[in-house]
C-alpha positions as CSV (number, residue, x, y, z in Angstrom):
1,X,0.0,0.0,0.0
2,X,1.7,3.3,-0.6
3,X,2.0,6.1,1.6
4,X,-0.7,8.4,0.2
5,X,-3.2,5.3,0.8
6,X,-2.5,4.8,4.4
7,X,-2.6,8.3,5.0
8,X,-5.8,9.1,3.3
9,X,-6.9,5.9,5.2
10,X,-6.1,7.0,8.4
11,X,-7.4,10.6,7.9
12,X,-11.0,9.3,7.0
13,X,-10.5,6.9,10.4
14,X,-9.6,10.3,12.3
15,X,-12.3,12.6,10.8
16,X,-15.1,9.3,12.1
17,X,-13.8,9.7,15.7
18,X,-13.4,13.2,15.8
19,X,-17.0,13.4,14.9
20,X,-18.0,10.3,17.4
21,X,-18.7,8.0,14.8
22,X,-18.0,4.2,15.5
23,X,-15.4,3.0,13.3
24,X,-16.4,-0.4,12.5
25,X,-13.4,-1.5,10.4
26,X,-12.1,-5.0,12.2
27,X,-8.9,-3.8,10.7
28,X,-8.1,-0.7,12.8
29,X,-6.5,-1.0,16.0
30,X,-6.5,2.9,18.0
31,X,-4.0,3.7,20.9
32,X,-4.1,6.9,22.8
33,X,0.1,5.9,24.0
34,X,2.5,4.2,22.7
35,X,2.8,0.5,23.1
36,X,5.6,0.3,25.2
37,X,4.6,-3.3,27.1
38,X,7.1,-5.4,23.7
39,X,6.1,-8.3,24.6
40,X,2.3,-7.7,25.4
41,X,2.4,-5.3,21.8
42,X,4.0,-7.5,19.9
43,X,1.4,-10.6,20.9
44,X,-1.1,-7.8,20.3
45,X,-0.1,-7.2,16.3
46,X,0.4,-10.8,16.0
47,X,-3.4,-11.4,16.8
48,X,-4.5,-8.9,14.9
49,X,-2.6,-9.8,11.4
50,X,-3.5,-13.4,12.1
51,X,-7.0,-12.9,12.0
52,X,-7.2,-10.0,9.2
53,X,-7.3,-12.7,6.7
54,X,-4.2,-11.8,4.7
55,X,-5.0,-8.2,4.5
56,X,-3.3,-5.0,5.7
57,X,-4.4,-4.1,9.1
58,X,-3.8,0.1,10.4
59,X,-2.7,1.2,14.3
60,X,-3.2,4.9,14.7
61,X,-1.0,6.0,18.0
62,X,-1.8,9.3,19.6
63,X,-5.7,8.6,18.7
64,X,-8.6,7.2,21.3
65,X,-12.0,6.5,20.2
66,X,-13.8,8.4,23.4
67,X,-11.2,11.3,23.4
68,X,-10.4,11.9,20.1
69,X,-6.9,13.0,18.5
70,X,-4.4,13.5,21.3
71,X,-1.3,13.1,19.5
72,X,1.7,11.2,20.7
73,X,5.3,11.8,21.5
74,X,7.9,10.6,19.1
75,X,9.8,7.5,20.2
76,X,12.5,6.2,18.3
77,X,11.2,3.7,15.7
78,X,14.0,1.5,14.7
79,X,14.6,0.5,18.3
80,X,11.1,-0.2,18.7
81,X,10.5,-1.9,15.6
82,X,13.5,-3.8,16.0
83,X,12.4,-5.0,19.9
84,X,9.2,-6.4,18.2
85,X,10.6,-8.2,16.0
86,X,12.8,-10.0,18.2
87,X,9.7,-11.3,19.9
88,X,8.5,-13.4,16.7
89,X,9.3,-16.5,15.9
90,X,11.4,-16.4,12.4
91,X,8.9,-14.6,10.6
92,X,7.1,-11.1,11.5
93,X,4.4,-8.7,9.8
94,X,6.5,-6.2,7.5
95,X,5.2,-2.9,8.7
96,X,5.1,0.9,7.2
97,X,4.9,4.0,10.0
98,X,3.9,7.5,8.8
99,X,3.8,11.0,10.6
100,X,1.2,12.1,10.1
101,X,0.4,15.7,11.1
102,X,-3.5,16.6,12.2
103,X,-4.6,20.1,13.6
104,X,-1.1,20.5,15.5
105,X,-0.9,17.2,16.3
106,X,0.6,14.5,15.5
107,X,-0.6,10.8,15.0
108,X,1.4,7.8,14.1
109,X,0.3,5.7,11.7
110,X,1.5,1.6,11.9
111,X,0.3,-0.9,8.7
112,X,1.0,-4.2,8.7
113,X,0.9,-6.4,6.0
114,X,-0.2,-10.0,7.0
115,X,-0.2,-12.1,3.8
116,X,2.4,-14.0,5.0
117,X,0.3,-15.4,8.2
118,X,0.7,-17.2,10.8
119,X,2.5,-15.2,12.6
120,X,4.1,-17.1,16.2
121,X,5.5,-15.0,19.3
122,X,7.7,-16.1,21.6
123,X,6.1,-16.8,25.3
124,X,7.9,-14.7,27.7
125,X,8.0,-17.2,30.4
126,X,9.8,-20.0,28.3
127,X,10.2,-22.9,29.1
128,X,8.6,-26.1,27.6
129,X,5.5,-23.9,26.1
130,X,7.5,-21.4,24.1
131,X,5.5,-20.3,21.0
132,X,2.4,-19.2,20.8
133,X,0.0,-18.3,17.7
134,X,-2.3,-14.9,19.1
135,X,-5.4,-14.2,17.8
136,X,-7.6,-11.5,18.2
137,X,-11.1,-11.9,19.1
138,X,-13.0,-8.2,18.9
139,X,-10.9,-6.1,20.8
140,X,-8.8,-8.9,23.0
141,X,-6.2,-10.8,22.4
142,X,-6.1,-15.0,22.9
143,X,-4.4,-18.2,21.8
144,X,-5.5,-19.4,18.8
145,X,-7.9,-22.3,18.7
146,X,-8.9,-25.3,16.1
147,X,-11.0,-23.5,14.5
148,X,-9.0,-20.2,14.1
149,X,-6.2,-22.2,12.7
150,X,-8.3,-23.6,9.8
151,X,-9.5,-19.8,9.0
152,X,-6.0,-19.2,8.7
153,X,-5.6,-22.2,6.2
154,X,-8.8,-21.5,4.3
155,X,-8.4,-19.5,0.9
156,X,-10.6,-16.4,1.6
157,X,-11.3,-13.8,-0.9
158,X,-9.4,-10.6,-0.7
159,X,-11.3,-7.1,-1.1
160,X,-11.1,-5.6,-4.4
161,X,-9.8,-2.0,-4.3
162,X,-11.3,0.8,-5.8
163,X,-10.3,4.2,-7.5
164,X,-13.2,7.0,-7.6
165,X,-12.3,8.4,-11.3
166,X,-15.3,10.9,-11.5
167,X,-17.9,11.5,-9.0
168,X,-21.5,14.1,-8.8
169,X,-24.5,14.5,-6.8
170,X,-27.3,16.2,-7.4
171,X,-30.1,17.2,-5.5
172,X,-33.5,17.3,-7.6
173,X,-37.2,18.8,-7.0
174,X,-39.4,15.3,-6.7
175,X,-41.3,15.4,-10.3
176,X,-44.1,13.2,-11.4
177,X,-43.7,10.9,-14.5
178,X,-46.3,10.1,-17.7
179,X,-48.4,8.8,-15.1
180,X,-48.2,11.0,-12.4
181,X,-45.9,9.0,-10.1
182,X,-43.1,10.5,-8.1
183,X,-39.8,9.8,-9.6
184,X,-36.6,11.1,-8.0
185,X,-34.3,13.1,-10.4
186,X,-30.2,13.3,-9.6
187,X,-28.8,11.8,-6.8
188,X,-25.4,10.0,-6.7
189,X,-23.0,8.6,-9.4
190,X,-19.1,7.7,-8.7
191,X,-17.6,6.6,-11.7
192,X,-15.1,3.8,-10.5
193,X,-12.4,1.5,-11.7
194,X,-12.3,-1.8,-9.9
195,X,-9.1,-4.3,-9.2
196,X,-10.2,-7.4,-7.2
197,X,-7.7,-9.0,-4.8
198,X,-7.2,-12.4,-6.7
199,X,-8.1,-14.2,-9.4
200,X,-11.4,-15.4,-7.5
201,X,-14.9,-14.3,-9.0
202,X,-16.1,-11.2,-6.3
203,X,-20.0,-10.6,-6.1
204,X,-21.5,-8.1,-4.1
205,X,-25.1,-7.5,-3.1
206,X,-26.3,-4.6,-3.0
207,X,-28.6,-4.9,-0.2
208,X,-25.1,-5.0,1.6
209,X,-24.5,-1.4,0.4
210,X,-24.8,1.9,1.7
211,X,-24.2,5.5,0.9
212,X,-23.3,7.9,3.9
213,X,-23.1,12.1,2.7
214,X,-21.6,13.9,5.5
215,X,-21.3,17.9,5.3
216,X,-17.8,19.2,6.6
217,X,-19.3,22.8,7.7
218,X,-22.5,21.5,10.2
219,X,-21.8,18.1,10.3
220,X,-24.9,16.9,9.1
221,X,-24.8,13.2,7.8
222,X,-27.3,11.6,5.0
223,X,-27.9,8.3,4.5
224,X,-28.8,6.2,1.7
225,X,-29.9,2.5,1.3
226,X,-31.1,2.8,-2.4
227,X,-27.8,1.9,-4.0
228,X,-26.7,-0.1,-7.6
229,X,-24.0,-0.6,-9.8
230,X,-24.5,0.2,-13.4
231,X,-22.5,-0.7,-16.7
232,X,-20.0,2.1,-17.2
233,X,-22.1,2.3,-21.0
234,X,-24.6,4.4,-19.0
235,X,-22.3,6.8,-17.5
236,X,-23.9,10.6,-17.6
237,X,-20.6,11.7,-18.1
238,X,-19.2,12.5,-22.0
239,X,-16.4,10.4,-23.4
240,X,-17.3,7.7,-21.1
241,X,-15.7,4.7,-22.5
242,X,-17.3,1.4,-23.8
243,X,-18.3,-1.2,-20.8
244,X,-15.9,-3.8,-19.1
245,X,-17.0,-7.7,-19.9
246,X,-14.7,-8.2,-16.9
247,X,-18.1,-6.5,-14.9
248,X,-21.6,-8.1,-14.9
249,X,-24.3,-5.5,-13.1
250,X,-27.7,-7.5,-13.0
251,X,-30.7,-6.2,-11.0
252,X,-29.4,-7.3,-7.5
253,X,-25.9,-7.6,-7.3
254,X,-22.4,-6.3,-9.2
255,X,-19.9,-9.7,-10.3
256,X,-16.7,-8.8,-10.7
257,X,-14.0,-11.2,-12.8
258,X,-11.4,-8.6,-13.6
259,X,-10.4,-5.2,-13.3
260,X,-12.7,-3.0,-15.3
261,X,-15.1,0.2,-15.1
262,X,-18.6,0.2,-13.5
263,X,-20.9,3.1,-12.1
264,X,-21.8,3.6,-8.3
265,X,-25.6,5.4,-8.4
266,X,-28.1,6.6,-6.3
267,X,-31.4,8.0,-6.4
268,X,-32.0,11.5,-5.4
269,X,-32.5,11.1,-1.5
270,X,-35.8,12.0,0.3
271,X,-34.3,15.5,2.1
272,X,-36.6,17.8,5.0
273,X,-36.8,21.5,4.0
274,X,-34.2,22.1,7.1
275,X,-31.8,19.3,5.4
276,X,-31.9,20.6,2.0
277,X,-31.3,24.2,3.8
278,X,-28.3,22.8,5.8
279,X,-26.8,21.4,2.5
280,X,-24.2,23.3,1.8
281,X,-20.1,23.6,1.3
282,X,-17.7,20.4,1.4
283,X,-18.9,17.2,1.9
284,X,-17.4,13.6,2.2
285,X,-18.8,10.7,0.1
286,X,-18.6,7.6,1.8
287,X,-19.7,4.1,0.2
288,X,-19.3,1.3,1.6
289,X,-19.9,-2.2,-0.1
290,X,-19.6,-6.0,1.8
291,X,-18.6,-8.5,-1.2
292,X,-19.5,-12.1,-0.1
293,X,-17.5,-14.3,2.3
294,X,-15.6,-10.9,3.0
295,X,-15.1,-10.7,6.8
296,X,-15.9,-6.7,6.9
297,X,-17.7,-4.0,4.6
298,X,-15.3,-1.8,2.1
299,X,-15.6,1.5,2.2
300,X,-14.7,3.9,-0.4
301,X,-14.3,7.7,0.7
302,X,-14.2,10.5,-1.8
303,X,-14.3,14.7,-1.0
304,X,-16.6,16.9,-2.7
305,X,-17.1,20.5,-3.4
306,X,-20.3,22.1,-4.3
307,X,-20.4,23.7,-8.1
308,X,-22.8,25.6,-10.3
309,X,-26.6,24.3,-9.2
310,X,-28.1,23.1,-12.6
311,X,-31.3,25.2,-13.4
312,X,-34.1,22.9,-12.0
313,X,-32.2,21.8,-8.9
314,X,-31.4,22.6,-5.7
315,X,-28.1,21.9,-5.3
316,X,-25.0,20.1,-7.2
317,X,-21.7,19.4,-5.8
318,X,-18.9,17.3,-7.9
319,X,-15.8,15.6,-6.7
320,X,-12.6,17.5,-5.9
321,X,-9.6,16.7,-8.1
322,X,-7.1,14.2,-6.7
C-alpha cells in the first residue's frame, strides 16, 4: 500500500472519531500511548494480522476512540520496531509508519501487511511452552484455537480495491412521471475503476450497500440505502468509454471477474426543507460495499465540493480533483 493510501486511510478513520462516529473497520487498531509493554504489543499485532485474513491491518498512536486526537510523542522507531521483531518466531508482519500531522498534532500511523500469516511469538515465560500463535477476538487478544487455525488455512477472498475516477450529486425537486408517479431526479453517481484482490470471482449485493453524505461545515450526515451498480455504457458523463466484460451489473448484485469500469448510483435522497437548507459547502462521500464471504464492509471515501446548481435543482456538488 503506498504512503498516500495509508494516510488518506487514516485521515478518513480520524475525521469518524473526531466526529464520534463508531469506526467499524475490524482492521483498525487505535491507541491513545504508545505501546511500550514489547512483549504484550508484539502478541497484540500478532493477533490482529492473524485474524485479518491476509489483509493490511492500520494502528493509529496518539488517537482514542472516546477522546479523540491526542497526539503522541515521538519514540525512536528502529529500536522499537526492532524489539518487536525479536519477539517473533522467524517470521514477523512487514510494517510501514507515517507521521502524520493533524490540527497540530501529531498521529502515528502503523500498517502491517499479514499475507504472510501465521505469525508465532515467543512466550515470555519460556520454558517447555515457548511459541504461541495470538489471535484476536474483537478487541482482546487470545491463543488461537482449532478453529482459528483452519480460518487461517482456508483460501478467503481478498477485497477488491477501488479508485473514484469521476464522481457528482445532485439534489433534484421530486417530479411526477407520464403517469403522475413520483420519480426522484439526480442523486449520486461515482464513476469507479475496480481491481479485485485475486483471481477469485467477487459478487456483491447490493442490499449490503450503503451510501453515507456527511457535510464538513454542520456536520450533518445523510444516509442512503437505495444503491446499484450500473455498466459504465450508461455513465452521464461524456467520453465515457465502452463497458468492461470483466463487470456483470444484473438487478441485485455487481460480479466482478477482472479489473474493469462500473458506475456507483443513487437515487436522489428524500431530504426535510431544514436538510436541504443545511446542504451546503464540502462534503465527504462515503460508500461502503460487503462482497460475499468478505469478513468486513469496504468503504470507499471521496471529497466533494459544491459547483454551479443546474437550473431545476437545488443543489450540485462534484468531486474534488485528486
Amino acid at each position: 500500500m503506498r504512503p498516500n493510501d495509508i494516510e488518506n486511510w487514516a485521515l478518513n478513520i480520524i475525521e469518524r472519531v473526531e466526529s464520534k462516529q463508531p469506526v467499524e473497520d475490524l482492521r483498525i487498531e487505535l491507541k491513545a500511548e504508545w505501546p511500550k509493554d514489547i512483549n504484550k504489543a508484539a502478541r497484540q499485532i500478532a493477533g490482529h494480522a492473524n485474524a485479518a485474513h491476509g489483509e493490511p491491518i492500520l494502528w493509529l498512536l496518539g488517537v482514542d476512540e472516546k477522546e479523540g486526537v491526542k497526539g503522541i510523542n515521538y519514540e525512536e522507531m528502529s529500536n522499537w520496531k526492532q524489539a518487536i521483531e525479536a519477539k517473533f518466531d522467524e517470521l514477523s508482519p512487514s510494517l510501514t509508519h507515517l507521521d502524520i500531522p493533524y490540527e497540530g498534532k501529531t498521529i502515528v500511523a502503523l500498517l502491517w501487511e499479514t499475507e504472510r500469516r501465521p505469525f508465532l511469538v515467543k512466550t515470555p515465560e519460556g520454558g517447555a511452552i515457548s511459541l504461541e500463535v495470538p489471535w484476536r477476538d474483537a478487541t482482546s487478544t487470545r491463543t488461537a484455537n482449532r478453529t482459528d487455525l483452519l480460518k487461517m488455512l482456508y483460501p478467503v477472498i481478498k477485497s477488491p480495491s477501488f479508485e473514484v475516477i469521476k464522481g457528482e450529486f445532485i439534489i433534484s425537486k421530486e417530479e411526477q412521471d407520464t403517469f403522475g408517479q413520483p420519480t426522484c431526479i439526480g442523486g449520486l453517481s461515482l464513476y469507479v475503476y475496480i481491481v479485485p484482490g485475486s483471481d477469485d470471482r467477487v459478487v456483491i449485493p447490493y442490499h449490503k450497500c450503503e451510501v453515507k453524505l456527511k457535510f464538513i461545515n454542520n456536520k450533518m450526515t445523510i444516509k442512503i440505502e437505495d444503491f446499484l451498480f450500473k455498466s459504465s455504457a450508461g455513465f452521464r458523463f461524456q467520453g465515457t468509454p465502452p463497458p468492461s466484460p470483466t463487470i456483470d451489473c444484473t438487478p441485485s448484485e455487481i460480479i466482478i471477474t477482472g479489473p474493469g469500469r462500473a458506475i456507483i448510483e443513487t437515487n436522489n435522497p428524500s431530504l426535510s426543507t431544514e436538510q436541504i437548507s443545511l446542504a451546503a459547502g464540502d462534503m465527504d462521500v462515503e460508500v461502503r460495499v460487503h462482497p460475499v464471504n468478505a469478513e468486513a464492509p469496504i468503504s470507499i471515501i471521496s471529497k466533494f465540493q459544491q459547483a454551479e446548481t443546474p437550473k431545476g435543482s437545488l443543489g450540485r456538488w462534484i468531486m474534488k480533483p485528486s
